[in-house]
C-alpha positions as CSV (number, residue, x, y, z in Angstrom):
1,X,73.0,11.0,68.4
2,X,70.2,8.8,69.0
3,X,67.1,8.5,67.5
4,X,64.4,9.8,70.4
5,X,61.3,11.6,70.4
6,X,61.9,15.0,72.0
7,X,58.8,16.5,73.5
8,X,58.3,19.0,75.9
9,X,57.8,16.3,78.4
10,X,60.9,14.4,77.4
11,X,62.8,17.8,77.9
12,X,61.0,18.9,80.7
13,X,61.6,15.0,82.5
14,X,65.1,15.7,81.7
15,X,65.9,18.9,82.9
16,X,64.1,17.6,86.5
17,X,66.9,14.8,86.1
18,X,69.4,17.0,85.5
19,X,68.8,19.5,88.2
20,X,68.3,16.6,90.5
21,X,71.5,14.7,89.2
22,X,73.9,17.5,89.4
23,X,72.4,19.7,92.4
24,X,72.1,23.2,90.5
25,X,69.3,25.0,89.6
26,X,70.2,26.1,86.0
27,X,70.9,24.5,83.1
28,X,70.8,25.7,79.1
29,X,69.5,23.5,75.9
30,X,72.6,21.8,75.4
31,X,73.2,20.8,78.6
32,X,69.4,19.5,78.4
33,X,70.1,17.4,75.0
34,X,73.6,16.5,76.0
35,X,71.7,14.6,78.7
36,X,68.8,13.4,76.6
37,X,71.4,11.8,73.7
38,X,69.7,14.3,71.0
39,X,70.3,17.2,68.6
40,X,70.0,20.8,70.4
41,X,67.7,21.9,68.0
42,X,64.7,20.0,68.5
43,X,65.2,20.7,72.6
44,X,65.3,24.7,71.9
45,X,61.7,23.8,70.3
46,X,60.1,22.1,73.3
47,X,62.0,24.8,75.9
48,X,60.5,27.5,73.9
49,X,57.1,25.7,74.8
50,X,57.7,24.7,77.9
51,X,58.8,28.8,79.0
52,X,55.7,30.1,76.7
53,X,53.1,27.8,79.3
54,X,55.5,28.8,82.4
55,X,56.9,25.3,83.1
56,X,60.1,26.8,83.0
57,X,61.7,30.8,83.0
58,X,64.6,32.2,82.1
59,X,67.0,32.9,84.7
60,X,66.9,37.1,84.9
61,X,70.4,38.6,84.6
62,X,72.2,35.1,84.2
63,X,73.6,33.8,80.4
64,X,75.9,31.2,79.4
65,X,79.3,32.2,77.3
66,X,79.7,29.9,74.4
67,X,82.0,29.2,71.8
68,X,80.7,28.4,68.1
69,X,82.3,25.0,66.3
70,X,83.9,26.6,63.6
71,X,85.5,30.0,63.9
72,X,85.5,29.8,68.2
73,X,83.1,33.3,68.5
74,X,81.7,33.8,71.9
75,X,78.0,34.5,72.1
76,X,75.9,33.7,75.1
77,X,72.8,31.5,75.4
78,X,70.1,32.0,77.5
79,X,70.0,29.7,81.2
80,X,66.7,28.8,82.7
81,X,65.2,27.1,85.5
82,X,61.8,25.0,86.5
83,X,59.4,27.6,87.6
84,X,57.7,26.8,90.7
85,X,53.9,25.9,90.0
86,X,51.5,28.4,91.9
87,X,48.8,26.2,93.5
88,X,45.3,27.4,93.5
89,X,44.4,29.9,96.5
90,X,42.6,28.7,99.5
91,X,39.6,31.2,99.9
92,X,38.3,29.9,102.5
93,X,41.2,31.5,104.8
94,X,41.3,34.7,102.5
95,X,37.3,35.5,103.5
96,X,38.2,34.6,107.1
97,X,41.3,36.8,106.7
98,X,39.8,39.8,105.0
99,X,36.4,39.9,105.6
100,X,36.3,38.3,109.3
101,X,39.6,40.3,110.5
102,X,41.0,36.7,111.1
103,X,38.5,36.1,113.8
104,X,36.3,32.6,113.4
């Protein structure tokens, strides 16, 4: 692997690139440091970040089967997505809305 700094904007600027690259929605850390070139480990860091300050969410009721390296086991990883930003609310048209009865 190569030497690069993983941060949660490295990882975050990657998973954009790889949902953009590849047309899906989803993706799971080691599809995210497969991309970037790095170890999976320090990526789990900065997505645990990046889903604690709601850059990203898990995808509900979705997980990836995996296989481990040495005995083959199954166990499933968790898939997640870039979470839509809310953007501030325009209160302006909520007064006219609710306190006007949509009149002007």
């Amino acid at each position: 692997m190569k030497e690069t700094a993983v941060t949660t904007e490295s990882v975050l600027s990657a998973a954009r690139a790889l949902v953009a690259t590849e047309g899906r929605q989803h993706f799971t850390t080691m599809e995210i440091a497969r991309h970037m070139g790095v170890e999976e480990y320090p990526v789990r860091a900065a997505v645990s970040w990046l889903n604690r300050y709601r850059m990203i969410e898990v995808v509900p009721g979705v997980r990836s089967q995996r296989y481990t390296r040495q005995s083959g086991e199954a166990y499933s990883a968790t898939v997640y997505q870039i979470r839509e930003q809310e953007t501030a609310p325009d209160f302006t048209t909520l007064h006219m809305v609710f306190c006007c009865g949509g009149r002007r």
